[in-house]
Backbone of each chain as ProteinMPNN parsed JSONL, in Angstrom:
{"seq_chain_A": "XXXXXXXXXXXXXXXXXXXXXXXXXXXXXXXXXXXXXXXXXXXXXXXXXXXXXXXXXXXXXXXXXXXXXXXXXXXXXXXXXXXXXXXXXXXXXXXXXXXXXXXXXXXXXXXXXXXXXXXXXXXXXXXXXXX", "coords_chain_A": {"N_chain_A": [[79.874, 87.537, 94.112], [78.545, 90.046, 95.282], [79.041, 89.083, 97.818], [81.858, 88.845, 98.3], [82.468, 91.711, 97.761], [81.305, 92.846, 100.052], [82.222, 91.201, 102.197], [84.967, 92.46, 101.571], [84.646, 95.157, 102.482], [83.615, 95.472, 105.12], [85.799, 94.046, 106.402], [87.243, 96.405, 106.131], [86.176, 98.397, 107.662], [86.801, 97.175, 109.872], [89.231, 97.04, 110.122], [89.559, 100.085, 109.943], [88.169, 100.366, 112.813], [89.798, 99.144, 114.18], [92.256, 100.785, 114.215], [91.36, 102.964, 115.494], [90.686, 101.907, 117.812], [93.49, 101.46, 118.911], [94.543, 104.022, 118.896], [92.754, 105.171, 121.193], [93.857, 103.458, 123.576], [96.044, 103.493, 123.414], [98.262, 103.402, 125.379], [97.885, 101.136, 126.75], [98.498, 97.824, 127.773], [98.456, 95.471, 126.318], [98.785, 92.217, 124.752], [97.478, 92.499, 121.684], [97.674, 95.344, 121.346], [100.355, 95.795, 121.934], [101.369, 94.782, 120.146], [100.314, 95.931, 117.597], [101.882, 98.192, 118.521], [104.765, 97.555, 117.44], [104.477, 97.269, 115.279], [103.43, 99.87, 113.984], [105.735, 101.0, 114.941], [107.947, 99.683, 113.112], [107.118, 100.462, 110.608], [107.507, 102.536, 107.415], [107.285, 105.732, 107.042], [105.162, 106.364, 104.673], [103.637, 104.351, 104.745], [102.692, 104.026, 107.007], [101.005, 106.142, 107.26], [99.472, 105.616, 105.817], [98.031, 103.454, 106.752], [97.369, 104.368, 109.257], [94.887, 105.919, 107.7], [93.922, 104.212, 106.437], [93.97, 101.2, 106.924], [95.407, 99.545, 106.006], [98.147, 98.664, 104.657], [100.598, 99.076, 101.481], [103.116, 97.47, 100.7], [106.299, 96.615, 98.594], [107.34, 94.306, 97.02], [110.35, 92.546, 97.643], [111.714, 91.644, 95.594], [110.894, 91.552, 93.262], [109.504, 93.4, 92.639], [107.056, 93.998, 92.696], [103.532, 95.094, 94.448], [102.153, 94.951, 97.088], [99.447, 94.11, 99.195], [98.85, 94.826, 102.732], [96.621, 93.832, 105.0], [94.521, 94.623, 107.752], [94.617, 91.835, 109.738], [94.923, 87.934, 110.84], [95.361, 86.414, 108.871], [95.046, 85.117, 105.285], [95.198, 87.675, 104.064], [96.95, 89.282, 102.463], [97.029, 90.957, 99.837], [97.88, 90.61, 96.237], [98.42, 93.384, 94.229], [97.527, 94.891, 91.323], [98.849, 96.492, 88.201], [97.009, 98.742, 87.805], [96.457, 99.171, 90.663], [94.356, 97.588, 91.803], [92.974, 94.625, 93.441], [94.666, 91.39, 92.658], [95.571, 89.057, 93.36], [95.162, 86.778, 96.237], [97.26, 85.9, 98.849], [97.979, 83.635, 101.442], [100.038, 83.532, 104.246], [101.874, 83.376, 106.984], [103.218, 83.741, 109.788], [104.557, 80.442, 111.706], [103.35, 80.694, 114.471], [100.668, 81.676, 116.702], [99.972, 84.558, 116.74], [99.526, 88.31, 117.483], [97.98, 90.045, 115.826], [99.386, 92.628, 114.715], [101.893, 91.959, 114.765], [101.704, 89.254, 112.788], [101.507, 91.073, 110.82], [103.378, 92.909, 110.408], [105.532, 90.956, 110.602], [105.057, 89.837, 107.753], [105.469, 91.781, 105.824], [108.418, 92.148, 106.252], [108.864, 89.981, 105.242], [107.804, 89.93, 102.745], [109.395, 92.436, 101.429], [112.027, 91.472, 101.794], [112.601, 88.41, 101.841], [111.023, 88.09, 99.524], [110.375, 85.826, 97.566], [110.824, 83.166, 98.341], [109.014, 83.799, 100.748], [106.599, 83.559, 99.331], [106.474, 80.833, 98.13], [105.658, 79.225, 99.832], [103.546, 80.33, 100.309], [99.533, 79.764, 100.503], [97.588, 80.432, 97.971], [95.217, 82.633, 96.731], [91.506, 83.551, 95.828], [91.42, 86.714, 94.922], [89.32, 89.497, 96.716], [87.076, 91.735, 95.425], [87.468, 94.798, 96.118]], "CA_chain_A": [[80.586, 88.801, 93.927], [78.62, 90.272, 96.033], [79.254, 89.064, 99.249], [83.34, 89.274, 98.564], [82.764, 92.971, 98.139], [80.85, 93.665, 101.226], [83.093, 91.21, 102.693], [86.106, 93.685, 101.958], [84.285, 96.991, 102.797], [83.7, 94.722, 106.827], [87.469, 94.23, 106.943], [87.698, 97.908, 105.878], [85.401, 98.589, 108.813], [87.032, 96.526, 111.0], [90.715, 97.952, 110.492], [89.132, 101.113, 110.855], [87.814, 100.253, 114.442], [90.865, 98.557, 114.997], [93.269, 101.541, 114.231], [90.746, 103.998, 116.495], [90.867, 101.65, 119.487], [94.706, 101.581, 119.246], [94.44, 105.449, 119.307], [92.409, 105.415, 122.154], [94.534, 102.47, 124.038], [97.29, 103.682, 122.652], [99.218, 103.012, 126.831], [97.85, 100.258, 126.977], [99.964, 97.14, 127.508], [97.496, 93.772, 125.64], [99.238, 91.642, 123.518], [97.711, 93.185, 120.546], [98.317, 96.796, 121.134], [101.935, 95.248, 121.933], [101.362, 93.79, 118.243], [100.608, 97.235, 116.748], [102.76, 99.948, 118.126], [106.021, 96.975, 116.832], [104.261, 97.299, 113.831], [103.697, 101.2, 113.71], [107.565, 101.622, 115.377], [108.504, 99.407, 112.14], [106.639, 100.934, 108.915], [107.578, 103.661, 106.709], [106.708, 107.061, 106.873], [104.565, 106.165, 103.867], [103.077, 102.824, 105.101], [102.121, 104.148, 108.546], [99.858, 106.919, 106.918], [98.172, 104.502, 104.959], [97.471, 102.548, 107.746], [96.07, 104.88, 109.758], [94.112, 106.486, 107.151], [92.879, 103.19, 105.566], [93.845, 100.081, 108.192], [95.893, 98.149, 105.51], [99.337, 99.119, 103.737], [101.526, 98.351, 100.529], [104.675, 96.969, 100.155], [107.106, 96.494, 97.342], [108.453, 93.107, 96.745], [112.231, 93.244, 97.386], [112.508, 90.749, 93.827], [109.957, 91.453, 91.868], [108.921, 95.098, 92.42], [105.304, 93.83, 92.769], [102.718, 95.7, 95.072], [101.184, 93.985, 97.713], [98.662, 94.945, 100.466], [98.988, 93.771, 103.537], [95.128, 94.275, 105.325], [94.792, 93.683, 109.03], [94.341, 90.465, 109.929], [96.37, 87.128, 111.086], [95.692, 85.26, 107.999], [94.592, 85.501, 104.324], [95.234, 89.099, 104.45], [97.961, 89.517, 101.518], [96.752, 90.913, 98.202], [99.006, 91.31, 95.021], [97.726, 94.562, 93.521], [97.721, 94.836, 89.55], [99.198, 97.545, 88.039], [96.164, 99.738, 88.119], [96.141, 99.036, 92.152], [93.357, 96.597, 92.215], [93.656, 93.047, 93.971], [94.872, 90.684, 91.639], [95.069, 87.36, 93.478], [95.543, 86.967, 97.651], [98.474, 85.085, 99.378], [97.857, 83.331, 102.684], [101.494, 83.222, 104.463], [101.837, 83.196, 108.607], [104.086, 82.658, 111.28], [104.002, 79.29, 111.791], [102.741, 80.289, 115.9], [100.009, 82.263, 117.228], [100.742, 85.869, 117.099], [98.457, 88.403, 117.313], [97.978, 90.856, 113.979], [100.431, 93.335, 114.483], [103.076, 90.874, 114.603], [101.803, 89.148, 111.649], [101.342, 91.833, 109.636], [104.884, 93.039, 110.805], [106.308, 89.332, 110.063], [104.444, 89.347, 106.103], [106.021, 93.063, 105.412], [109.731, 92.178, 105.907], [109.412, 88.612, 104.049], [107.669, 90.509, 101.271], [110.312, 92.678, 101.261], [113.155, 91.093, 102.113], [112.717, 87.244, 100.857], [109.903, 87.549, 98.643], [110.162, 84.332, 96.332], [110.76, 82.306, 99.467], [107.91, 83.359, 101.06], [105.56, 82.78, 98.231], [106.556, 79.85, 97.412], [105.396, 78.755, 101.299], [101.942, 80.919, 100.729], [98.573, 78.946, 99.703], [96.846, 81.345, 96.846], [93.364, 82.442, 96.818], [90.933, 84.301, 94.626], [91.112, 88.008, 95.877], [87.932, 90.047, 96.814], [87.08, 93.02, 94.698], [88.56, 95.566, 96.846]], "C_chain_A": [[80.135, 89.826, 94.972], [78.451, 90.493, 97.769], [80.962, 89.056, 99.461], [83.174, 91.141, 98.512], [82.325, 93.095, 99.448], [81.67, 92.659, 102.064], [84.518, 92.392, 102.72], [85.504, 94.8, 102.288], [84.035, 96.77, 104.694], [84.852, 94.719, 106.914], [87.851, 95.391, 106.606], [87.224, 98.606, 107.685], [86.26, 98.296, 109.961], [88.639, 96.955, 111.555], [90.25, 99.348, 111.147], [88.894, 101.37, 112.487], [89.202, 99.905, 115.347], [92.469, 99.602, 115.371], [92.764, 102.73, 115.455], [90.487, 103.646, 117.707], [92.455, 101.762, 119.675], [94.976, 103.126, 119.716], [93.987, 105.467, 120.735], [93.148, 104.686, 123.78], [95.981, 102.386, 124.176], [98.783, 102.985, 124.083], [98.92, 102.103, 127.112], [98.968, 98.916, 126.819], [99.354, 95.398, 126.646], [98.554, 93.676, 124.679], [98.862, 92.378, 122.325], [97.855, 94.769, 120.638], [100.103, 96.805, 120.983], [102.531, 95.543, 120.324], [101.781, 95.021, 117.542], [101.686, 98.278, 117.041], [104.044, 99.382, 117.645], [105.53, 97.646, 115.761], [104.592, 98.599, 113.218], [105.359, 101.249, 113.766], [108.293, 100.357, 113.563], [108.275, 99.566, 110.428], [107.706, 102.354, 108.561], [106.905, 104.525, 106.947], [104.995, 106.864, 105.922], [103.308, 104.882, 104.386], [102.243, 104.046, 106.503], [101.666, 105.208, 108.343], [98.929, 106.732, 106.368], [97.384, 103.641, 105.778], [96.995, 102.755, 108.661], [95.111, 105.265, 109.058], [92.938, 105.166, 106.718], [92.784, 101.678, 106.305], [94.461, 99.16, 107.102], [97.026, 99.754, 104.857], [100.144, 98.389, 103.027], [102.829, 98.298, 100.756], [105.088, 97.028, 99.076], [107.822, 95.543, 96.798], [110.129, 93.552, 96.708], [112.546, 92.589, 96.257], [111.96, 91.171, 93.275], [109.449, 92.692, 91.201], [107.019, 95.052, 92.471], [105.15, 94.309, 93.764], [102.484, 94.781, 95.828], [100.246, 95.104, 98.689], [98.573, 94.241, 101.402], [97.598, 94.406, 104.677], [95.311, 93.822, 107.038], [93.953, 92.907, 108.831], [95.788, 89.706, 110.212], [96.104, 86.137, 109.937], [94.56, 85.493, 106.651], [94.311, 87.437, 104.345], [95.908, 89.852, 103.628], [97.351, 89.71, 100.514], [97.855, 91.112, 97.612], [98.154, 92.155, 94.327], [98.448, 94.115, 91.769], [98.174, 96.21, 89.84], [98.672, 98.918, 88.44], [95.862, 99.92, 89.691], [94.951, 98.11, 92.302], [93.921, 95.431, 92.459], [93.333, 92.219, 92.715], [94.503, 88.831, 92.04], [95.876, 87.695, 94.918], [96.441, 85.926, 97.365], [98.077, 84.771, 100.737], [99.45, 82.984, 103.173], [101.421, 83.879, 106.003], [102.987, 82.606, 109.337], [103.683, 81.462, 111.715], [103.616, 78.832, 114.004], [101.512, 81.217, 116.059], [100.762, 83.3, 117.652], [99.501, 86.704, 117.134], [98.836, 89.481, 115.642], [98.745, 91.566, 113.761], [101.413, 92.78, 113.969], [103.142, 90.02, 112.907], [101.921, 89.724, 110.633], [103.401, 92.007, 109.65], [105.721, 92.423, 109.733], [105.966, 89.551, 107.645], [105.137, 90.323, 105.544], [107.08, 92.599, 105.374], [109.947, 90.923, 105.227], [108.878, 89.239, 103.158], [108.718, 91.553, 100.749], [111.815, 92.266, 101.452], [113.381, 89.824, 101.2], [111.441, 86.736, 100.559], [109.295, 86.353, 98.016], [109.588, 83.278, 97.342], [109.536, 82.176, 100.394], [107.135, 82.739, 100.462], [105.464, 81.829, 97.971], [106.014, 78.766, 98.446], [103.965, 79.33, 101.198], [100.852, 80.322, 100.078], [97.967, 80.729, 98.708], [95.754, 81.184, 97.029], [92.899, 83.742, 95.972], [91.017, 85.612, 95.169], [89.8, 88.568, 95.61], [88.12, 91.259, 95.784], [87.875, 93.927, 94.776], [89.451, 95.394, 97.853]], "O_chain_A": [[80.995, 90.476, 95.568], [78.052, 91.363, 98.543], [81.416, 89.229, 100.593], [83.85, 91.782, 99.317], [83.212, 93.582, 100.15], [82.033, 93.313, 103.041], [84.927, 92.991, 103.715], [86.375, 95.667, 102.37], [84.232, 97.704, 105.472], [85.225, 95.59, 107.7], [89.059, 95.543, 106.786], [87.937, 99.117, 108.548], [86.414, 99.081, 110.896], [89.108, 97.124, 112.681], [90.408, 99.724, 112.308], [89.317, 102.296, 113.179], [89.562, 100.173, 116.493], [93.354, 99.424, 116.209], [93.577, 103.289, 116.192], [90.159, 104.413, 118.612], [92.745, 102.234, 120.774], [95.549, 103.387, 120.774], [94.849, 105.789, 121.553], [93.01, 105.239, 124.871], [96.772, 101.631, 124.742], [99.824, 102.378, 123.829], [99.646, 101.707, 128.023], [99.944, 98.885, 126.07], [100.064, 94.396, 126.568], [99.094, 94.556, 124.008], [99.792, 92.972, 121.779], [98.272, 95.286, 119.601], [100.847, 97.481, 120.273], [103.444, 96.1, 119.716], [102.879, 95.299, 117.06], [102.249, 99.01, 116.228], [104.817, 100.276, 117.301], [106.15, 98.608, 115.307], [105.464, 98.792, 112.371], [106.083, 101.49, 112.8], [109.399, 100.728, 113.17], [108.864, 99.1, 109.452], [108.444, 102.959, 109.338], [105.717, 104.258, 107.124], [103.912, 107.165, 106.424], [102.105, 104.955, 104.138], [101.179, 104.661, 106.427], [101.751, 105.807, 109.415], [97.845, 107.311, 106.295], [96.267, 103.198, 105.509], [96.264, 101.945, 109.23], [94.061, 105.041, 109.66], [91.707, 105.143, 106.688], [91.731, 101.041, 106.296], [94.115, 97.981, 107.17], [96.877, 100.966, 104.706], [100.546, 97.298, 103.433], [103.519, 99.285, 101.01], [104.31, 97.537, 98.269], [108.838, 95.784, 96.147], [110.803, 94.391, 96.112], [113.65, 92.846, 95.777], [112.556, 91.396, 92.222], [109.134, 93.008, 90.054], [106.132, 95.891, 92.311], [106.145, 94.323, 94.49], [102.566, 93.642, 95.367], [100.302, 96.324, 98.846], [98.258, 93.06, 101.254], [97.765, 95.547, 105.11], [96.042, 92.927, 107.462], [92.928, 92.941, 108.151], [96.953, 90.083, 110.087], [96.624, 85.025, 110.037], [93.433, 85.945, 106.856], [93.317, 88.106, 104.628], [95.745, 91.067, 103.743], [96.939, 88.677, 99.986], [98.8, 91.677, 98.163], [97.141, 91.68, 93.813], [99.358, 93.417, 91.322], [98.103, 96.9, 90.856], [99.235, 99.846, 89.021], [95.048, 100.788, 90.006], [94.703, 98.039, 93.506], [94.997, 95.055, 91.993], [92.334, 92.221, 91.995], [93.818, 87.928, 91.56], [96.826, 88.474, 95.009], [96.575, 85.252, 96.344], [97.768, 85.788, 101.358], [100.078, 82.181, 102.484], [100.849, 84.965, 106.102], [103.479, 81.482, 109.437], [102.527, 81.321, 112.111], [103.592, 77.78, 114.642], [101.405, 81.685, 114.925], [101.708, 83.326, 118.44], [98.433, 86.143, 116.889], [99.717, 89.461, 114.783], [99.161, 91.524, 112.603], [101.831, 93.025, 112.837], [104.07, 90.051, 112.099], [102.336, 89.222, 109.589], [104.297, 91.389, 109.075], [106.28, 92.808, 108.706], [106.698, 89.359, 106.674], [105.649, 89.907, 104.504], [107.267, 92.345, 104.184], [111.02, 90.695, 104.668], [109.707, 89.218, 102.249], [108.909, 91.513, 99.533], [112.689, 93.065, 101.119], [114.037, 89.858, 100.159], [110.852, 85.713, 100.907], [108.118, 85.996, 97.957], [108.494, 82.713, 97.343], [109.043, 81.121, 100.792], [106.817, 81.581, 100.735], [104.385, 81.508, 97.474], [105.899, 77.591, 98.095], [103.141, 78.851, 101.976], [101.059, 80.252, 98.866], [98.12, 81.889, 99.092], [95.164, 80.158, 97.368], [93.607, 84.663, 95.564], [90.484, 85.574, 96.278], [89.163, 88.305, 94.59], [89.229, 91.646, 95.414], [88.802, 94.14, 93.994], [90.214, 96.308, 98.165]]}, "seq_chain_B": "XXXXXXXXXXXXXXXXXXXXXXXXXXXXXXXXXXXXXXXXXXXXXXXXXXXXXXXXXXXXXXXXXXXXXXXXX", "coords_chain_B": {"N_chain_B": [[123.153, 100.8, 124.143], [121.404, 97.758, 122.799], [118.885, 95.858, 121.783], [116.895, 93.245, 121.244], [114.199, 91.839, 119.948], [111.525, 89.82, 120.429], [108.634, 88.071, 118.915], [106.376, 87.2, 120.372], [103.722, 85.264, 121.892], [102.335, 87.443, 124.054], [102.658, 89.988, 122.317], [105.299, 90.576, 122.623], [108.439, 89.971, 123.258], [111.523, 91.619, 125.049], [114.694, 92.22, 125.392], [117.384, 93.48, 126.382], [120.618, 94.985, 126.036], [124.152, 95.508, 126.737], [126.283, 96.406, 124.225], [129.291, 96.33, 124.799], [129.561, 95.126, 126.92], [130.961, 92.331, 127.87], [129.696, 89.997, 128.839], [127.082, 90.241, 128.488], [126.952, 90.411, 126.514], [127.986, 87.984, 124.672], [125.466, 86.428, 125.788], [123.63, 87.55, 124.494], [124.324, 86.954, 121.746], [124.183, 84.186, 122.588], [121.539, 83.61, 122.77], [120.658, 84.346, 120.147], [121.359, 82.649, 118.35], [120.041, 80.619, 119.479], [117.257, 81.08, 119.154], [117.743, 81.414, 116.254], [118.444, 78.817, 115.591], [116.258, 77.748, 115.838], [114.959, 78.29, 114.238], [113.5, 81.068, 113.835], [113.28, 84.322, 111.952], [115.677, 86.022, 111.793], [115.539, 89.644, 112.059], [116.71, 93.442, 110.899], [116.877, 97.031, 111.138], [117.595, 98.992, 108.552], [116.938, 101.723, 108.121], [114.834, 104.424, 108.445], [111.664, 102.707, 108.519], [113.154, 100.639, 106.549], [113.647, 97.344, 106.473], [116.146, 94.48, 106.547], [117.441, 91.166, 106.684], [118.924, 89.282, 108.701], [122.035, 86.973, 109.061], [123.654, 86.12, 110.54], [125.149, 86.583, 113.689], [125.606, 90.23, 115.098], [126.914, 92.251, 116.395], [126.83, 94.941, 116.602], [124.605, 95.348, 115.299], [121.559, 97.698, 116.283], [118.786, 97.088, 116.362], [117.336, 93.826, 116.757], [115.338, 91.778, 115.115], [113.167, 88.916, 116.442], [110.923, 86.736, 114.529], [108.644, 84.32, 114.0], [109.837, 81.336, 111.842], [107.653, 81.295, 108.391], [104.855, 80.114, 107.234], [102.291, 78.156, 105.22], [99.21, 79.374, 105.205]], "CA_chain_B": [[121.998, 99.969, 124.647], [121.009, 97.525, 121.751], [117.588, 95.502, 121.598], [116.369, 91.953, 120.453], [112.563, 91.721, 120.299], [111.247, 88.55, 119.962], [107.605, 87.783, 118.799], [105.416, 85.817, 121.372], [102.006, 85.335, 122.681], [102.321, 88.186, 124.43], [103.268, 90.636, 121.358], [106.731, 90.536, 122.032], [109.518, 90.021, 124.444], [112.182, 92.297, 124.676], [116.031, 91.924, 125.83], [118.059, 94.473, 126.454], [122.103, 94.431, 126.478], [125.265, 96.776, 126.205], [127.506, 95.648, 123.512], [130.407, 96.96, 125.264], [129.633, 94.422, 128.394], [131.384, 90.755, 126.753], [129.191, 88.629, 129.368], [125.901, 90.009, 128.297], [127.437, 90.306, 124.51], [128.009, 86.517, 124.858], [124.155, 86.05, 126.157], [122.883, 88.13, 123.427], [124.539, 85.668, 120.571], [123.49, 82.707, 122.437], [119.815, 83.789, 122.371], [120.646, 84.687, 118.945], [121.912, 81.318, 117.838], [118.969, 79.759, 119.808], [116.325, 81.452, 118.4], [117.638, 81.346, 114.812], [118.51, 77.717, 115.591], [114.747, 76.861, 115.815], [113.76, 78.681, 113.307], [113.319, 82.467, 114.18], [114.353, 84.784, 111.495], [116.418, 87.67, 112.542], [115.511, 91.063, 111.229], [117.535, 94.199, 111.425], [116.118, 98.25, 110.609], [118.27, 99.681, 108.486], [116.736, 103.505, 108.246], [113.027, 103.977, 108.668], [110.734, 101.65, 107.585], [113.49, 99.794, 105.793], [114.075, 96.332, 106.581], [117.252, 93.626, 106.295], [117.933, 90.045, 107.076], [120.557, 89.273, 109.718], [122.159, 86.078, 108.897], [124.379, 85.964, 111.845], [124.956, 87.692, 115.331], [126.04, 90.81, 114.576], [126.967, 93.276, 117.863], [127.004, 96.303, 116.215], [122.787, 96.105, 115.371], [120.799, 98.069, 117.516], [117.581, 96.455, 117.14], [117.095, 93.009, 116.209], [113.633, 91.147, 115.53], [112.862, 87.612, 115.416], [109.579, 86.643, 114.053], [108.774, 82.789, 113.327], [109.173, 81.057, 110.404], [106.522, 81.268, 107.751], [103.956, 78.9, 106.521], [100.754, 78.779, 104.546], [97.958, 79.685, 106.048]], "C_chain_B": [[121.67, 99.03, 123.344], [119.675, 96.018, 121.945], [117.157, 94.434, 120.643], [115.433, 91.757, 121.085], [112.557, 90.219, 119.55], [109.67, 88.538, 119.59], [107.254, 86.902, 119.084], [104.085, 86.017, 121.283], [101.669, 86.497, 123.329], [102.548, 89.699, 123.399], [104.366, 90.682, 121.113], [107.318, 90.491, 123.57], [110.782, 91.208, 124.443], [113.336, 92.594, 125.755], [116.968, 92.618, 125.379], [119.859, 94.325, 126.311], [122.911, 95.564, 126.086], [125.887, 95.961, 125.528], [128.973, 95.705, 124.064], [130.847, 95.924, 126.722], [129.32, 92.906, 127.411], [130.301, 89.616, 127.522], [127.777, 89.028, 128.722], [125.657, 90.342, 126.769], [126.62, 89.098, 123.927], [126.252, 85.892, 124.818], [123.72, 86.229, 124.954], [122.939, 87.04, 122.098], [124.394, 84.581, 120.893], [122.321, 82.369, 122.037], [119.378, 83.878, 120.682], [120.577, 83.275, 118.123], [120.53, 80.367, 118.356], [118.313, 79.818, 118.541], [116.442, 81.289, 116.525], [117.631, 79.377, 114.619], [116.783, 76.789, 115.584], [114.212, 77.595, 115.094], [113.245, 80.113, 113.078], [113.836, 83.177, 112.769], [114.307, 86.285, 112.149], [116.743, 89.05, 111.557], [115.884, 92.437, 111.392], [116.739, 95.751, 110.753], [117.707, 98.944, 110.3], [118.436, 101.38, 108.654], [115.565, 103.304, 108.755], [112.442, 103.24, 108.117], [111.411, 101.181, 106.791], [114.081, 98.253, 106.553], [115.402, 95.086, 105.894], [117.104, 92.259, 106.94], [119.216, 89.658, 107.567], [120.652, 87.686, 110.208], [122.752, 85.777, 110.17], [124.528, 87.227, 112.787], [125.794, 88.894, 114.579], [126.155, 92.49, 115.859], [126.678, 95.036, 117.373], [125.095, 96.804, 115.884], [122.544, 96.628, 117.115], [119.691, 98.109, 118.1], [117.356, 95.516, 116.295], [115.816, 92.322, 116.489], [113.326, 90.178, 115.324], [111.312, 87.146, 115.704], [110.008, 84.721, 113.285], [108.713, 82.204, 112.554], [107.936, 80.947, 109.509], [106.013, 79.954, 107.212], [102.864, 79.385, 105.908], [100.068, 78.865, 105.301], [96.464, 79.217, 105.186]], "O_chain_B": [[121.654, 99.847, 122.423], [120.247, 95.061, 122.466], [117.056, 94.638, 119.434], [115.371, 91.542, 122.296], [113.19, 89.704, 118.628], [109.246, 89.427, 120.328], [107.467, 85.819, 118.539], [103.483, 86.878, 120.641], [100.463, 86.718, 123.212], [102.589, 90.675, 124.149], [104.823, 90.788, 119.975], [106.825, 90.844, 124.641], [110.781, 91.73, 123.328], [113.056, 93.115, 126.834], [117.426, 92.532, 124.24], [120.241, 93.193, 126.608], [122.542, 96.435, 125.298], [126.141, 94.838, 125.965], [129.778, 94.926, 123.553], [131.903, 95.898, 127.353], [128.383, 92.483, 126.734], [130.059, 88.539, 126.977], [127.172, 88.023, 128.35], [124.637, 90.48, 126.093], [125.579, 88.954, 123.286], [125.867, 85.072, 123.984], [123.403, 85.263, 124.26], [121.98, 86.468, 121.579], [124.389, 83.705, 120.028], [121.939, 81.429, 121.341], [118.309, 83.62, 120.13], [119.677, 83.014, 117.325], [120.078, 79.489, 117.621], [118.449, 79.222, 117.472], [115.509, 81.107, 115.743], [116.995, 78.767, 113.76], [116.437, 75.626, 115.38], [112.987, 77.71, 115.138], [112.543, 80.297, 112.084], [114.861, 82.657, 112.329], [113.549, 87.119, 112.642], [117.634, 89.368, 110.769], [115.202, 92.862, 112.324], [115.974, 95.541, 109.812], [118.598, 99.281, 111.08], [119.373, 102.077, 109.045], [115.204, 102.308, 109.382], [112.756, 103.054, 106.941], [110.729, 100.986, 105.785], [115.109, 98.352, 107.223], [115.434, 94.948, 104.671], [116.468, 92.35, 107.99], [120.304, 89.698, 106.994], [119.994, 87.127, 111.086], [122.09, 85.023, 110.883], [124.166, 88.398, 112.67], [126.534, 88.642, 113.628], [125.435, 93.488, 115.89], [126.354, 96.016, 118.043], [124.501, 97.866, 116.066], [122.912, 96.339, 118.254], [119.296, 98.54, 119.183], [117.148, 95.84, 115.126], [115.266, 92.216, 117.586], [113.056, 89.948, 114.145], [110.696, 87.185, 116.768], [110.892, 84.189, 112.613], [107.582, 82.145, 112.072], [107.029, 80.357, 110.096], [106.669, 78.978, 106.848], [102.45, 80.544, 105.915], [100.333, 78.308, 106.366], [95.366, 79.395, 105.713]]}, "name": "protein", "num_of_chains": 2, "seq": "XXXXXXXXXXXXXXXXXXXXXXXXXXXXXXXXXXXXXXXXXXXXXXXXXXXXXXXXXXXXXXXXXXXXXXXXXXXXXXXXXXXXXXXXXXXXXXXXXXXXXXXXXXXXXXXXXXXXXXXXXXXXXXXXXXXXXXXXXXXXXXXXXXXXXXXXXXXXXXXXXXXXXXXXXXXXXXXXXXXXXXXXXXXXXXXXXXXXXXXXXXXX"}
C-alpha cells in the first residue's frame, strides 16, 4: 500500500515536471511537445485547467456517465473514479503504435468519450493506486 | 483551409487542403479511406473540447484526427 501511494504522488511529480517543461518549451518542435500542445489544442476548457494545475484530467464516459482520469503517461494511466472521486480500478488501453503521451492521452479521451464500451472491452484491468 | 492530423512518431503529421479545390478534395478522401482502411480512427471537434467519430469522408470538417486503433496495454 505503501509503495502504490508514493508511487502515485511520483507520477504526480512527474506530470508536474512534465507540464512546466512544456511551459518552458512551449516553441519547441520534439515529438512530445508535438504530443502535448494536440492534446492541450483538443481538451476542454475544464480539462485543460486540470491538467495544468494537476498533470492528469477527467473525462465522462460518452455511455455510461462514469468518471475517468486520464494521468500522463503512454500506458496504464486510466483510472475509473468512484463516486466520491477516488480511483476505483485502472484500465490499460493504447494505440496499438508508439506514440508519445500527448497523443495517447489525446487517443484514450475521445474513445472514453466517444466509444466507451468498445474501448473497454479492448483494455486489460488493474488494481488502481490509492490516489 | 481544412486539416487532417494524423498521429505518428513524430507527434503528428499534418495535411492541409481547400475543400473548394476537387483535386486536392479527392486526395484528402483517399488519405481518408487509407488511413481508416488500416485501421486509423477518424475524429472530428465539434465545439471545444467536444469530440465525434467520423465514419466517413466528410468535406465539410475542418479538422480531422486519426489516432490508431486501440489495444490493451
Amino acid at each position: 500500500m505503501f509503495w502504490l501511494g508514493r508511487q502515485a504522488s511520483e507520477c504526480e511529480w512527474r506530470a508536474r515536471a512534465v507540464v512546466g517543461l512544456f511551459r518552458s518549451a512551449r516553441n519547441a518542435n520534439t515529438p512530445e511537445v508535438r504530443g502535448l500542445r494536440l492534446l492541450r489544442s483538443w481538451l476542454s476548457p475544464a480539462q485543460l485547467a486540470q491538467f495544468d494545475a494537476k498533470g492528469h484530467f477527467d473525462v465522462v464516459g460518452g455511455e455510461s456517465g462514469k468518471k475517468y482520469r486520464i494521468k500522463f503517461g503512454i500506458c496504464a494511466n486510466v483510472l475509473e473514479l468512484s463516486e466520491d472521486g477516488t480511483p476505483k480500478v485502472g484500465w490499460c488501453v493504447v494505440p496499438d503504435c508508439c506514440l508519445v503521451a500527448g497523443d495517447v492521452m489525446l487517443a484514450q479521451k475521445i474513445a472514453l468519450e466517444t466509444f466507451e464500451s468498445a474501448a473497454l472491452a479492448k483494455a486489460n484491468k488493474f488494481g488502481a493506486p490509492a490516489r | 483551409m481544412a486539416t487532417q492530423i494524423v498521429m505518428d512518431l513524430n507527434g503528428d503529421s499534418r495535411h492541409q487542403f481547400d475543400p473548394q479545390d476537387a483535386e486536392a478534395l479527392a486526395k484528402a478522401e483517399r488519405r481518408f479511406k487509407e488511413l481508416t482502411g488500416a485501421g486509423f480512427i477518424a475524429a472530428a471537434r465539434t465545439s471545444t473540447g467536444e469530440s465525434r467519430l467520423v465514419r466517413s469522408f466528410d468535406p465539410n470538417v475542418k479538422e480531422t484526427l486519426f489516432f490508431p486503433r486501440l489495444v490493451g496495454g
